[in-house]
DSSP file (Angstrom, degrees, kcal/mol; ACC not computed):
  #  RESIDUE AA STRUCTURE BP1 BP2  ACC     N-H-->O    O-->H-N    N-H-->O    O-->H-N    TCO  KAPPA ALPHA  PHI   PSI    X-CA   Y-CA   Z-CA
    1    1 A X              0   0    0      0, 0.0    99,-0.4     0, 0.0    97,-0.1   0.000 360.0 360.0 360.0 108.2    0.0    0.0    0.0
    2    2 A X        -     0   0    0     97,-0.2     2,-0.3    95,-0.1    97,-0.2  -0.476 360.0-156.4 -62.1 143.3    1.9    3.5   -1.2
    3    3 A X  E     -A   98   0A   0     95,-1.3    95,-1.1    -2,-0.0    -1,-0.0  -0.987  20.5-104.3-121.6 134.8    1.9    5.8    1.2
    4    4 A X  E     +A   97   0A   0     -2,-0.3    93,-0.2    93,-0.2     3,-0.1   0.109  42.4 163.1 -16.9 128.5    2.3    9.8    0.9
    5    5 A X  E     -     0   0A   0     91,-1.0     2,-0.2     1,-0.3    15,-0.1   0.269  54.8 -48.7-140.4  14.2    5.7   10.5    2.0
    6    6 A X  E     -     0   0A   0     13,-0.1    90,-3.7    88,-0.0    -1,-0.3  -0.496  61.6 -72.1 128.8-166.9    6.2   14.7    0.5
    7    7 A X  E >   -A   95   0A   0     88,-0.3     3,-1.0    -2,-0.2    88,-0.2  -0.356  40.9-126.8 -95.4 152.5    5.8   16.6   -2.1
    8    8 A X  G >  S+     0   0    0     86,-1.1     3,-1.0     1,-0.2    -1,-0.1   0.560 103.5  69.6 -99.7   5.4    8.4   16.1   -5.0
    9    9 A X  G 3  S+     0   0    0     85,-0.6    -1,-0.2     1,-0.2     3,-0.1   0.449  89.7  72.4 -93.0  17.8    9.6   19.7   -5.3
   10   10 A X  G <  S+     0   0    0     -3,-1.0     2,-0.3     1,-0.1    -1,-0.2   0.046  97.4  45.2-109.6  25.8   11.3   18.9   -1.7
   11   11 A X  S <  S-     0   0    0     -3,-1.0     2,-0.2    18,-0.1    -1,-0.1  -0.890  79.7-156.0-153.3 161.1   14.0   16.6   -3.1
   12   12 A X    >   -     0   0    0     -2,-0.3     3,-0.5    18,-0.1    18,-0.1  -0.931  31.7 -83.6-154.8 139.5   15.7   17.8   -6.1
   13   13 A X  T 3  S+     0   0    0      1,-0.3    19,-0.2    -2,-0.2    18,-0.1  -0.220 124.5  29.1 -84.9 151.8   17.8   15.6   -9.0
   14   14 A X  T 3  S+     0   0    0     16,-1.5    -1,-0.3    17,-0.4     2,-0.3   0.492 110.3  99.8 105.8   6.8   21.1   15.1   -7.5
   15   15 A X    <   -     0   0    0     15,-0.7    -1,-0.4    -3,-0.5     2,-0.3  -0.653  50.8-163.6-130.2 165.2   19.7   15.2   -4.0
   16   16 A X        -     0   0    0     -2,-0.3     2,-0.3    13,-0.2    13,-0.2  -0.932   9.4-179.2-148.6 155.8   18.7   12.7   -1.3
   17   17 A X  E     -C   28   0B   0     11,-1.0    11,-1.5    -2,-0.3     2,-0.4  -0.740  32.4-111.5-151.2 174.9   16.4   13.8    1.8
   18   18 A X  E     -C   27   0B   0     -2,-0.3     2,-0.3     9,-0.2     9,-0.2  -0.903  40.1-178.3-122.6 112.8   15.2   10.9    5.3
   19   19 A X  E     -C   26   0B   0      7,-1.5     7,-3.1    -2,-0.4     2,-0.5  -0.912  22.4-131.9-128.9 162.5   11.6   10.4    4.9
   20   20 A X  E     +C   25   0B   0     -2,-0.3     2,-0.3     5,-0.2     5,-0.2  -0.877  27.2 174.3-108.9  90.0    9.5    8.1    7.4
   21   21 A X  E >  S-C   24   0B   0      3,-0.7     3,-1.5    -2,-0.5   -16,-0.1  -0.867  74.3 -29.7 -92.9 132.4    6.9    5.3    5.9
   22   22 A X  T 3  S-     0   0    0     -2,-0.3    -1,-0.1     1,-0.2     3,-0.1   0.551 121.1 -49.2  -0.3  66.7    5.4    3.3    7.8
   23   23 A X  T 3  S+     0   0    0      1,-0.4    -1,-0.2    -3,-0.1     2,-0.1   0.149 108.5 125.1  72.3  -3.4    8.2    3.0   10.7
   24   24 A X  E <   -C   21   0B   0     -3,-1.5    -3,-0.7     1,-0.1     2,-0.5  -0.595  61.8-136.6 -83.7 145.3   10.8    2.4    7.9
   25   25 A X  E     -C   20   0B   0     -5,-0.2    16,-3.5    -2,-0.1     2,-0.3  -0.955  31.5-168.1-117.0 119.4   13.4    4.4    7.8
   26   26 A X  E     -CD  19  40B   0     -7,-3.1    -7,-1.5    -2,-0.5     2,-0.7  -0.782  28.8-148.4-127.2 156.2   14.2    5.5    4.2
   27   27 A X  E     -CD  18  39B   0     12,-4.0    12,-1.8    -2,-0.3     2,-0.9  -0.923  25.0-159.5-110.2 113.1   16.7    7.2    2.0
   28   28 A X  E     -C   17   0B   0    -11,-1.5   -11,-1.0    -2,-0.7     2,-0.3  -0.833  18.7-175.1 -83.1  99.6   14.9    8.9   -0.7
   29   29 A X        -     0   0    0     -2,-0.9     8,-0.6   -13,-0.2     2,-0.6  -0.723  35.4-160.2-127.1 100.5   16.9    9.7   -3.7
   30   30 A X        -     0   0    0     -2,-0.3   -16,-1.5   -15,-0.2   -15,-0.7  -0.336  27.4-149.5 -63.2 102.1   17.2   11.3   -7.1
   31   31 A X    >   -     0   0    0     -2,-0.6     3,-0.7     4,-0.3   -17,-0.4  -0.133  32.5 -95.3 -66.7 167.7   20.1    9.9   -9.0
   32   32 A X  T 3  S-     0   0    0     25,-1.5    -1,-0.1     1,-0.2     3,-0.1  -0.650 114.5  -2.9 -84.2 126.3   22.0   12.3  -11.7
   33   33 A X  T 3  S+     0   0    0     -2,-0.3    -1,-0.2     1,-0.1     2,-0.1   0.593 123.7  80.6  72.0  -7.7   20.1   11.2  -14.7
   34   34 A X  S <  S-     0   0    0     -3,-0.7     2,-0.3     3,-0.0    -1,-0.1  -0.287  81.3 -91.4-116.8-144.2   17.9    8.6  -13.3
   35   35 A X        -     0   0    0     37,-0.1     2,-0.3    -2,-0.1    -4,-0.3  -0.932  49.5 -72.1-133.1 168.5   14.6    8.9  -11.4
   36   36 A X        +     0   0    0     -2,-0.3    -6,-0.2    -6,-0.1    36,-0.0  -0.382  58.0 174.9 -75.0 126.9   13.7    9.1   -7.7
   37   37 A X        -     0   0    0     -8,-0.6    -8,-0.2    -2,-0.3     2,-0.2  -0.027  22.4-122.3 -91.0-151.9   14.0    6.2   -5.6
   38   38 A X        +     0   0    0     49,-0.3    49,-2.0   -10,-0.2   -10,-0.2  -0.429  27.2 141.0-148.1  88.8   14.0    4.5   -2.4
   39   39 A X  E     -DE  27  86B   0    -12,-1.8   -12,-4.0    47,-0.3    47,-0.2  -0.605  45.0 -56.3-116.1-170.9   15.9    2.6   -0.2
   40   40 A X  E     -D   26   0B   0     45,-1.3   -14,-0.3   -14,-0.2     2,-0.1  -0.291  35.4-149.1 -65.0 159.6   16.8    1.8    3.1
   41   41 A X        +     0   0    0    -16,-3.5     9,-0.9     2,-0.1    10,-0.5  -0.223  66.7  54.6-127.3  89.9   17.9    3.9    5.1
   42   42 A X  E    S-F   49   0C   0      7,-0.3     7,-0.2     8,-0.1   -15,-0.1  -0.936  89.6 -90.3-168.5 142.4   20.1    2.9    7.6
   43   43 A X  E  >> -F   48   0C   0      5,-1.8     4,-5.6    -2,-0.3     5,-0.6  -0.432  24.2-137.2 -76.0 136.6   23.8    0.9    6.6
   44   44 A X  T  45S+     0   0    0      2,-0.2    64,-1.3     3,-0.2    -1,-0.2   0.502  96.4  64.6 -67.5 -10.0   23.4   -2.5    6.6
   45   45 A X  T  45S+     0   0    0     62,-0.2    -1,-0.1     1,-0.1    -2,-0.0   0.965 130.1   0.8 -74.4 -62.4   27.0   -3.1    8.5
   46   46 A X  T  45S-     0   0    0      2,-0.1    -2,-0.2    61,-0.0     3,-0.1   0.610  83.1-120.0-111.3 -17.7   25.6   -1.4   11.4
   47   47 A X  T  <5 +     0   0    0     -4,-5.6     2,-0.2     1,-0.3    -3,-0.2   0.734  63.4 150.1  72.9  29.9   22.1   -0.2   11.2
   48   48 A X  E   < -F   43   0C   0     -5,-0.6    -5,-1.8     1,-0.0     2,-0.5  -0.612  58.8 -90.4-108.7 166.9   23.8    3.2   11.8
   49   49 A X  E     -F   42   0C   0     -2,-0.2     3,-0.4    -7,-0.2    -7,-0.3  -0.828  17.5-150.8 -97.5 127.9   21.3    6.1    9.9
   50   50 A X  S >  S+     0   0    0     -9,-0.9     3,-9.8    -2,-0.5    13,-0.2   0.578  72.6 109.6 -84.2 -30.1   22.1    6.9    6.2
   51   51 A X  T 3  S+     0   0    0    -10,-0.5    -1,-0.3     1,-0.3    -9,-0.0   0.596  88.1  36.1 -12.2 -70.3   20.5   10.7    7.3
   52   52 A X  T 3  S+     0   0    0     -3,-0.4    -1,-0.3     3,-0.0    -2,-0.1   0.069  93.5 128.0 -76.0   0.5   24.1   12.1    7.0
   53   53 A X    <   -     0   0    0     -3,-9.8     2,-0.3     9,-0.1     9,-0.2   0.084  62.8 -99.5 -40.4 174.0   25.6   10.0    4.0
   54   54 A X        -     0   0    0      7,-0.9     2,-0.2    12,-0.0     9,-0.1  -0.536  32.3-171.9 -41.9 137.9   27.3   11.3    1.2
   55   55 A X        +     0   0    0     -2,-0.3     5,-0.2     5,-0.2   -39,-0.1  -0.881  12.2 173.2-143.9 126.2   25.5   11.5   -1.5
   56   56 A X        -     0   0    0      3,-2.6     4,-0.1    -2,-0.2   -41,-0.1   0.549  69.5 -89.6 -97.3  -0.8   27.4   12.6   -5.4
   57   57 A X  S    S+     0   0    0      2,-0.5   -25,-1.5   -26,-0.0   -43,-0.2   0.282 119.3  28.1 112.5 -31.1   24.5   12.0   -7.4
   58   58 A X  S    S+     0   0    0      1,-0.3     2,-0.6   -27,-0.2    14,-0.5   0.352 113.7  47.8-134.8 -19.2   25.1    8.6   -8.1
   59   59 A X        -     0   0    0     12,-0.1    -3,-2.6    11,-0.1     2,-0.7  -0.965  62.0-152.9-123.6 144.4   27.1    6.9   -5.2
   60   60 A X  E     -G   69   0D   0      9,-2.3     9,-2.0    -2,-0.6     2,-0.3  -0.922   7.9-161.7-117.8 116.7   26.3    7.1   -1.5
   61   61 A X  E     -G   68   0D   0     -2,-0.7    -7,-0.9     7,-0.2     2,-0.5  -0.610  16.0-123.1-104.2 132.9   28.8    6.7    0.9
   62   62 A X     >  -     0   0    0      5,-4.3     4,-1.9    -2,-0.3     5,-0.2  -0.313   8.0-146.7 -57.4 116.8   28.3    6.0    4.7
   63   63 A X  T  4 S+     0   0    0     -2,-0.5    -1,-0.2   -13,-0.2     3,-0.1   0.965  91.2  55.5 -63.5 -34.2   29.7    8.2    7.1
   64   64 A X  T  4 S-     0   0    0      1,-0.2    -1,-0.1     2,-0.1    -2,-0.0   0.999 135.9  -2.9 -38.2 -78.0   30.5    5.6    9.7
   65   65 A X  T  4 S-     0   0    0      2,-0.1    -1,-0.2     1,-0.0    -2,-0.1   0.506  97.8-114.3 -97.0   0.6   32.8    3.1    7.8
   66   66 A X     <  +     0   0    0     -4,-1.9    -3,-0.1     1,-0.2    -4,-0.1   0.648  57.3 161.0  48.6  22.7   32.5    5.0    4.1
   67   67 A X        -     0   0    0     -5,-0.2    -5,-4.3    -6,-0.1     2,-0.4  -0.542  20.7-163.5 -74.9 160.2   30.5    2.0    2.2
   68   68 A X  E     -GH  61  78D   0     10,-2.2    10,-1.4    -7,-0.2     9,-0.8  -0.968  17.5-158.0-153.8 142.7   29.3    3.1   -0.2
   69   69 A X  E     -GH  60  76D   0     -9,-2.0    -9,-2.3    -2,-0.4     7,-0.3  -0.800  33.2-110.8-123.2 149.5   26.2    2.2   -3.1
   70   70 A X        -     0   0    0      5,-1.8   -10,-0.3    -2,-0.3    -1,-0.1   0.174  25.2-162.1 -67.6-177.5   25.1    2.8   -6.3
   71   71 A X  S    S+     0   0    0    -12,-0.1   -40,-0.2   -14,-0.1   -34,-0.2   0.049  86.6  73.6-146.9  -2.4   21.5    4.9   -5.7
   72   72 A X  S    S-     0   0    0    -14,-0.5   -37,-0.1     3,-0.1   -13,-0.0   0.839 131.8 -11.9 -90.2 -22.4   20.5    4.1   -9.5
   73   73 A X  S    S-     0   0    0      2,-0.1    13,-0.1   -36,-0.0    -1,-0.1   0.267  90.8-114.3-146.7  29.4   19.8    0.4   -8.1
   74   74 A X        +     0   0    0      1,-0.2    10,-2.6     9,-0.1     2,-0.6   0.663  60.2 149.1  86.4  -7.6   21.3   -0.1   -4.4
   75   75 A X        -     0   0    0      8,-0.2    -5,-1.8    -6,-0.1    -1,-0.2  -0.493  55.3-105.6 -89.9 164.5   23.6   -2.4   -5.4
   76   76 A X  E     +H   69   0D   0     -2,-0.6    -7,-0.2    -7,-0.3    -6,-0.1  -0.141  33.7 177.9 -52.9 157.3   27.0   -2.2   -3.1
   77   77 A X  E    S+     0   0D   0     -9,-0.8     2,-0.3     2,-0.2     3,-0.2   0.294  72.9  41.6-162.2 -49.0   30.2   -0.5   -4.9
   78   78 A X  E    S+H   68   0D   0    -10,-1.4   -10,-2.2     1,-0.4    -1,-0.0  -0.909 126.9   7.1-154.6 122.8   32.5   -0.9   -1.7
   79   79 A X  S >  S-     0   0    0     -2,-0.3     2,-2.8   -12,-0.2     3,-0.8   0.843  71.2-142.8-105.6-145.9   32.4   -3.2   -0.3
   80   80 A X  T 3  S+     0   0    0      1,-0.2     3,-0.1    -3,-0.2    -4,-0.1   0.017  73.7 107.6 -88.8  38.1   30.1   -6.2   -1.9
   81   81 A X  T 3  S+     0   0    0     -2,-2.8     2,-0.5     1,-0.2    -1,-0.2   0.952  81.0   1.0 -74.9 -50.1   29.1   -7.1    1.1
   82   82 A X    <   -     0   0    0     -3,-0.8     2,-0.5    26,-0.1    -1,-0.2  -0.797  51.1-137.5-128.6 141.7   25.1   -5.8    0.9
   83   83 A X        -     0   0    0     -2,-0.5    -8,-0.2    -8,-0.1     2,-0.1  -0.761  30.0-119.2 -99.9 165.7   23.0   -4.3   -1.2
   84   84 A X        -     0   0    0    -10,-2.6     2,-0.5    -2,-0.5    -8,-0.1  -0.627  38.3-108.4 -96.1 146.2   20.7   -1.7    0.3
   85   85 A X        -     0   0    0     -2,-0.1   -45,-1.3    21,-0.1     2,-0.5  -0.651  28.8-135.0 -83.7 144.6   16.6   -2.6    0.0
   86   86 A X  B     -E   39   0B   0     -2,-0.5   -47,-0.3   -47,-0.2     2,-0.2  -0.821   4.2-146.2-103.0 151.1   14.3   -0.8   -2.3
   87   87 A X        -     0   0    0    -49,-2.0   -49,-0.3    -2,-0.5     2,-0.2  -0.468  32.9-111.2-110.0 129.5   11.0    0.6   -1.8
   88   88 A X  E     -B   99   0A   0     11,-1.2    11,-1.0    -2,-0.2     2,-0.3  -0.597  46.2-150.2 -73.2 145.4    8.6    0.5   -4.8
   89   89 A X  E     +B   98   0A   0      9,-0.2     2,-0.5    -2,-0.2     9,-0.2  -0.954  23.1 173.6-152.5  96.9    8.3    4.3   -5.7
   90   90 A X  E     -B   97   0A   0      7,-1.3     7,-1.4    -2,-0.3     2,-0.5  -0.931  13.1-163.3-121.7 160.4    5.5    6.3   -7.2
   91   91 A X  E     +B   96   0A   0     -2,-0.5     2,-0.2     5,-0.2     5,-0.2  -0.894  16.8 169.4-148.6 122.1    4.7   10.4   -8.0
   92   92 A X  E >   -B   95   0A   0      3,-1.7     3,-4.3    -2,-0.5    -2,-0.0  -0.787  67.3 -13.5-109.6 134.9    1.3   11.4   -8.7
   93   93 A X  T 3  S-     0   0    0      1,-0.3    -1,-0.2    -2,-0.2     3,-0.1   0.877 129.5 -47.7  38.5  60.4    0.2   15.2   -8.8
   94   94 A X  T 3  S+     0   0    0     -3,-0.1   -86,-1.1   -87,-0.1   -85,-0.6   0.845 118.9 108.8  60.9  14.9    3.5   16.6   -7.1
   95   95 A X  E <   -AB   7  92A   0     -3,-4.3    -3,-1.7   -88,-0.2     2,-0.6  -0.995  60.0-129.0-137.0 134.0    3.3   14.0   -4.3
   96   96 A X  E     - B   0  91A   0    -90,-3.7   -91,-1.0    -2,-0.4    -5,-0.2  -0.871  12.6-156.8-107.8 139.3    5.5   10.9   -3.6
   97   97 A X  E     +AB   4  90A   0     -7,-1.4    -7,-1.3    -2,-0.6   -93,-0.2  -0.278  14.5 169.9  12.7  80.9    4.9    7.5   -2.9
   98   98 A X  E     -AB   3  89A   0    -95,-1.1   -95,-1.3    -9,-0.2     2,-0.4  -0.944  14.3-160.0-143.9 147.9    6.7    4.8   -1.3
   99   99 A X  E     - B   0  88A   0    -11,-1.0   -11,-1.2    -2,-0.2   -97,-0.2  -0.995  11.7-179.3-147.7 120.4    5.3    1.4   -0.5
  100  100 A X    >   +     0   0    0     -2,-0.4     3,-1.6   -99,-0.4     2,-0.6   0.135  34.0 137.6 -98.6   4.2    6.9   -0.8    2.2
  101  101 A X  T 3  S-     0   0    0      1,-0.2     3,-0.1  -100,-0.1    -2,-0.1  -0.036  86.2  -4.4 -52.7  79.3    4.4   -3.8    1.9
  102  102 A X  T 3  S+     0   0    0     -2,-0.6     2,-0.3     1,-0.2    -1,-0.2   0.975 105.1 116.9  93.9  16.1    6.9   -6.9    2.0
  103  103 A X    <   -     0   0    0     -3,-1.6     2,-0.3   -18,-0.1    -1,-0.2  -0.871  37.9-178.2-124.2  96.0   10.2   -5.0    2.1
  104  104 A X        -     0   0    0     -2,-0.3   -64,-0.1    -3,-0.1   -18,-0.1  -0.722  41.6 -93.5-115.7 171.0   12.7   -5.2    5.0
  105  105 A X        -     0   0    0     -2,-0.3    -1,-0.1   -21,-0.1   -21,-0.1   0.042  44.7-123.9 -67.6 170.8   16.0   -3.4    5.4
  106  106 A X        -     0   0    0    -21,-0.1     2,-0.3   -24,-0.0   -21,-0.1  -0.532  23.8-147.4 -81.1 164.3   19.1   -5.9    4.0
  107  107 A X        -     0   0    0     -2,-0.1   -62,-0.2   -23,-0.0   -63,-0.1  -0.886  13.3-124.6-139.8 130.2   22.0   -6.7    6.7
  108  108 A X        -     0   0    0    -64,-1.3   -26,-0.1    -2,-0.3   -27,-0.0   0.219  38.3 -96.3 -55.3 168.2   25.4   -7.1    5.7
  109  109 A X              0   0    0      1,-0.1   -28,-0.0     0, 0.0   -27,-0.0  -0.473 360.0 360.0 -74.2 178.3   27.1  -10.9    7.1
  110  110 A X              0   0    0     -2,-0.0    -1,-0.1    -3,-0.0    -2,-0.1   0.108 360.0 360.0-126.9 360.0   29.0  -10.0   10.4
């Protein structure tokens, strides 16, 4: 079931913003060139909160440990341990989307 998470002139392409969907904690992002997605947000090494990543346009690095992921599909770039999950993703009428039905966040081996 999508649920309303803001308006889509509050994230801008190149940009990432922390939105809250039904207790998931998510990284919302607009890739360089792509369209906006969703994943988790919080690092799968640690569970530590993505809020404060990096983000280049295309790669997002953790501040904790620097790993760091692709944002056009989540998969892992350094290193291969995890990919981040993604959230099915709609905008309708200026508003987005994100629907958490059946998605939980990934965690890296330890």
């Amino acid at each position: 079931m999508f649920q309303r998470v803001c308006k889509d002139d509050t994230i801008f392409e190149g940009g990432m913003r922390l939105v809250i969907a039904d207790q998931h904690v998510i990284i919302l992002a607009w890739p360089l060139g792509g369209e906006i997605k969703a994943f988790q947000g919080v690092c799968p090494h640690t569970s530590y909160p993505l809020e404060e990543a990096e983000f280049d346009g295309e790669v997002l690095t953790c501040p904790l440990h620097a790993w760091t992921w692709n944002l056009n599909t989540g998969a892992p770039i350094q290193p291969q341990e995890s990919a981040l999950a993604q959230y099915p993703v709609k905008v309708e009428d200026g508003v987005v989307y994100i629907d958490t039905e059946g998605v939980t966040p990934l965690l890296a081996p330890r």
